[in-house]
N, C-alpha and C positions, 0 to 999 in steps of 0.2 A: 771418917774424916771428910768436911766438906770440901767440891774445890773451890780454891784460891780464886778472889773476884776479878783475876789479869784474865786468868784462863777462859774464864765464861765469855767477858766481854771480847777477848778473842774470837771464841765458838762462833759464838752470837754475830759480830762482824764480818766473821768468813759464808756464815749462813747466807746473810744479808747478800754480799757479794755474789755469791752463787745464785741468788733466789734471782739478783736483778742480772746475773747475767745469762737465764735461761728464758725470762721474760722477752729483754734484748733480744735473744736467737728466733724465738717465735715472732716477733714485729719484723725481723730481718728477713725471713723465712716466707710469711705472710706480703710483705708490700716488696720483695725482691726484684720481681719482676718491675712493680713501678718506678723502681730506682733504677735499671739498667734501662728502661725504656726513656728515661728523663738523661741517663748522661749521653743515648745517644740521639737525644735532639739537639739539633745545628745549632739551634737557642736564637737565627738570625729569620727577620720573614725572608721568603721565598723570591719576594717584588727587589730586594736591593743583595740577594747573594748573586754570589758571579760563579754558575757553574764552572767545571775541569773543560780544557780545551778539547773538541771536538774531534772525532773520526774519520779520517779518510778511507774510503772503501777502496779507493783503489791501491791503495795499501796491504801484503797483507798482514802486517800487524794490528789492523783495526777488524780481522777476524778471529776467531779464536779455533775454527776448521773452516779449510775451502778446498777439496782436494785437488789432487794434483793429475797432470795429465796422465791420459791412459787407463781411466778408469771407467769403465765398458755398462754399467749399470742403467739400464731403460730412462730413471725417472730423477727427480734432483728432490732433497727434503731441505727445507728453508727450517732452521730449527732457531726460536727466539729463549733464552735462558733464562731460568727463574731468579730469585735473590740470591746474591751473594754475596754483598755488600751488608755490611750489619749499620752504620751511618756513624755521626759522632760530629766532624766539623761538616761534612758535607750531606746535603742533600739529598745529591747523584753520585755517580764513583766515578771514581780517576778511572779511565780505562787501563792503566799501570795500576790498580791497587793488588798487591801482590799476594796478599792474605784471601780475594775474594776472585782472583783468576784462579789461582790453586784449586780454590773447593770446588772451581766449575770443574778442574782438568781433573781432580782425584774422585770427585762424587757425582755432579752433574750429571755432565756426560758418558761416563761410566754406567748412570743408570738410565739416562731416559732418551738421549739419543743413540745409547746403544740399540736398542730394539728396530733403528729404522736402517741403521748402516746397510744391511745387506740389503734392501730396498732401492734407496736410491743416494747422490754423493751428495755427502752434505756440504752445508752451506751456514755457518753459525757465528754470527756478526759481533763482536765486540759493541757491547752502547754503557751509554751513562746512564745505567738504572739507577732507579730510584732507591733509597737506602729500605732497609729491614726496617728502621724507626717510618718512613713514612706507611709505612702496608698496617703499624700497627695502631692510627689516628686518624681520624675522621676529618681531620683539617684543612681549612683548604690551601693552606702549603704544603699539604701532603698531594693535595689533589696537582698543583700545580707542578709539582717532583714527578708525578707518573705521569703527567701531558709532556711535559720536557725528552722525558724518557722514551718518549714513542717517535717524536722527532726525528731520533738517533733510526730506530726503528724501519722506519718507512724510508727512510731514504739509503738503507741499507738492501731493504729491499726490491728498490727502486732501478738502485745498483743493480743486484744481483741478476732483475728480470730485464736488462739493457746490454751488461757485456757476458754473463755468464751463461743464462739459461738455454740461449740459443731458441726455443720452439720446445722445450723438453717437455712432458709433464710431470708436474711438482706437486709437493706436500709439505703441509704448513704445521710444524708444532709449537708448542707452544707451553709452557708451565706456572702454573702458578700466575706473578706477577706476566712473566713471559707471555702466559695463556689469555691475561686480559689485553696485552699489547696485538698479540694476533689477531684477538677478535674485533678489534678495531682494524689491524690489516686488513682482515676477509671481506670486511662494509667497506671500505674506504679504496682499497685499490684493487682489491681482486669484483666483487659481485658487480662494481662498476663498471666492468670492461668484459666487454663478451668474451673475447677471445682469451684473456687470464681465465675466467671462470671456465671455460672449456677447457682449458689445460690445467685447471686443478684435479688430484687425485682424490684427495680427501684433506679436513684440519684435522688436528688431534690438539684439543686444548685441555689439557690432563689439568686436576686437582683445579678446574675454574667456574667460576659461575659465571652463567651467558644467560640472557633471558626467554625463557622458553618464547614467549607472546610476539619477540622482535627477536630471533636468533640471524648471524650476521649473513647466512646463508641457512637453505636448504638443511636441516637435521639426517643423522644417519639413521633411518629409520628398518635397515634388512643386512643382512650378510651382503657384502661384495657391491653396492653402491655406489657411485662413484660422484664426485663432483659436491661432497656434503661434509657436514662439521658433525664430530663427536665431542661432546663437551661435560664434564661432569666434575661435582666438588664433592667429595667422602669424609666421612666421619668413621669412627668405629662404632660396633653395634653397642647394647647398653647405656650409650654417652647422650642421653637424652635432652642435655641441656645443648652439647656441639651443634646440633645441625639448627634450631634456631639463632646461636648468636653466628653463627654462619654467616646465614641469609642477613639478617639484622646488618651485619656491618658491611657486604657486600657492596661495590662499585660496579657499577657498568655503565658503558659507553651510552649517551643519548643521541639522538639525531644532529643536535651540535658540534657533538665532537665532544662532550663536556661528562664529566663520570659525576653518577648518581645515584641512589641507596635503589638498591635494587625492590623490598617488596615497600609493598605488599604484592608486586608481582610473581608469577613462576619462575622458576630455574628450569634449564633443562637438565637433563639426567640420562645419559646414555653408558649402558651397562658391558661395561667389556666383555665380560663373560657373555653374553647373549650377541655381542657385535650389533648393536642395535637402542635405540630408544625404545622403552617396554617396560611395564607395568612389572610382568613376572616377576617373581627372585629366580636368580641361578642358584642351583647347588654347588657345592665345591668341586663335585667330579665332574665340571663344567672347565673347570682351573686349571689352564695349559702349562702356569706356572708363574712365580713369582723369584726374584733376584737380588742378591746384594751382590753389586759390580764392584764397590767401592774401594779402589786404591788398586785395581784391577789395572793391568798394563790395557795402554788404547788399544781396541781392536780385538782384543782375546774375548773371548765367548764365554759368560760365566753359567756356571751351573744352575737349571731352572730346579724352584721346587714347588711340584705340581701339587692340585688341591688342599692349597692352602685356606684358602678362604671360599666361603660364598657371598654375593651380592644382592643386593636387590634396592630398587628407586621408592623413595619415600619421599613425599611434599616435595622432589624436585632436587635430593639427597641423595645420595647413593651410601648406602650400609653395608659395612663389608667386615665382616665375622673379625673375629680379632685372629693373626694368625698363629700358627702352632709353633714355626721355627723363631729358636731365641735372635736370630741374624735378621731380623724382618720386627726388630722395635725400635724404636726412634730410641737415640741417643743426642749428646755433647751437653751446652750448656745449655742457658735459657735462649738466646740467638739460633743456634742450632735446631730446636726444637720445634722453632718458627717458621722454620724454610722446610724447602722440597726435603723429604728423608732419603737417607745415603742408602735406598734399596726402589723396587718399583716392585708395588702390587702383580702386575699385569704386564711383566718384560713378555712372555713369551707371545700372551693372549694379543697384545699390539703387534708388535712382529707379524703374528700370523692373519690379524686382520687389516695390518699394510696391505701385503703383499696380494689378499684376495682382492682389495679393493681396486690395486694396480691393474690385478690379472681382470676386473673388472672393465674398469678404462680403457684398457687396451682392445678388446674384445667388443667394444660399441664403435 
């Protein structure tokens, strides 16, 4: 008995439906990203928005750590924060945006100024960074978001080496977006002033591209050096197409002041594991250890987990083995994915190349 022709045309339109709606899921799937990156543009230029009202440093609500007295540590670390703003109507962030203070206080800082606490007190500035959508366009209202953003920056730090530092000597980190704001810091107010430059320890501009040919200071070229920038941007090993669109889209600061596609010049490439700028690769049982601090109460000490990875500098990249622990892979959504990761390569291997380079300082 054949079936009835309701039935078929049923089949047949439920097919249909399914067919176009696995189609659907793969276009969704495929341009996802360009649809979350399109609703978080401001959609206004850059010339007539009206950034969130400004910082006062001597507030301390306009920092996000400045310790408190009685805290006996030799040296001070100035630490600038990567994104945490995803964007959407704004540009820059409110410094009250509540969803991108949190990720600094549950993930940030948890992973990447943990490693210098015991070092020296920090000092880590609330500013109007520039949104996740501008890091991920070439534009120049994007360009114009992270000149704004440094603004906040420098005069935070301007602050800081006027009523806080006293004469101390300090150390400059830096991440990511953070890590390009800094290296505009090191040209602009530290290498210009004898006496800052002498009272620098070291920068640390993790996960950034700096230009090897113009770097903003002196490279860490040895264990225990003092007065010099580590700088490097990684990829994973295998990922053969990453470390080119890397460089490709890269910004760095010009003698203007003005950010510009970095090649066809070099990157510098300074290898934690080795504490040093170097050609080498390290092995993994180089690996003092790697960390997920994340959601870690402030201040607690998380467990390192040594030789996890090895490294080594390539065209001005740094390649770093993929690692073995399931707590050391990038997670959240597509935003998430885009920022600093809720763990650090190299908590311990920092940490312990601080503190040489202090013991360094100290000692000339």
């Amino acid at each position: 008995m054949s079936e009835p022709p309701v039935r078929k045309r049923t089949r047949w339109w439920l097919a249909t439906l399914l067919a176009a709606a696995l189609v659907l899921s793969i276009g969704m799937l495929a341009f996802w990203g360009d649809l979350v990156s399109t609703a978080l543009d401001p959609k206004v230029p850059f010339q007539t928005y009206r950034p969130p009202p400004g910082p006062d440093y001597s507030t301390s609500e306009s920092w996000y750590l400045r310790p408190k007295a009685g805290n006996d540590l030799e040296a001070d670390v100035f630490f600038v924060a990567p994104t945490t703003y995803d964007g959407g109507r704004n540009w820059n962030a409110r410094l009250n945006a509540r969803k991108a203070n949190r990720q600094f206080e549950t993930v940030m800082a948890p992973n990447y100024v943990g490693p210098f606490v015991s070092v020296g007190r920090v000092f880590a500035p609330r500013y109007r960074q520039a949104s996740l959508y501008s890091l991920t366009t070439l534009r120049e209202d994007a360009r114009e978001a992270r000149q704004f953003a440094y603004g906040d920056v420098r005069d935070a730090f301007r602050w800081y080496i006027d009523q806080d530092n006293g004469g101390r000597p300090f150390i400059i980190v830096g991440v990511e977006q953070g890590g390009t704001l800094a290296s505009r810091l090191l040209r602009d107010e530290v290498a210009r002033d004898p006496v800052l430059q002498s009272r620098l320890v070291a920068a640390y501009l993790i996960d950034t591209v700096v230009p090897a040919d113009a770097p903003p200071i002196a490279p860490c070229v040895q264990k225990g050096q003092a007065g010099c920038v580590a700088a490097w941007a990684r990829v994973y090993e295998g990922d053969f197409d990453a470390a080119q669109r890397l460089l490709d889209r890269a910004l760095v600061w010009n003698a203007q002041g003005e950010l510009e596609n970095l090649t066809p010049r070099p990157a510098l490439c300074f290898n934690p594991l080795l504490g040093a700028v170097a050609d080498q690769p390290a092995p993994a049982r180089l690996h003092l250890g790697a960390a997920n601090a994340t959601g870690l109460e402030w201040g607690a000490r998380p467990a390192f987990m040594a030789r996890q990875v090895s490294a080594r500098c390539e065209r001005g990249v740094l390649v770093v083995s993929h690692p073995k622990s399931s707590s050391l892979k990038q997670r959240g959504d597509w935003a998430d994915r885009r920022k600093a990761p809720g763990f650090n390569l190299f908590y311990a291997d920092l940490e312990a190349d601080a503190k040489q380079r202090l013991a360094g300082w100290l000692a000339r």
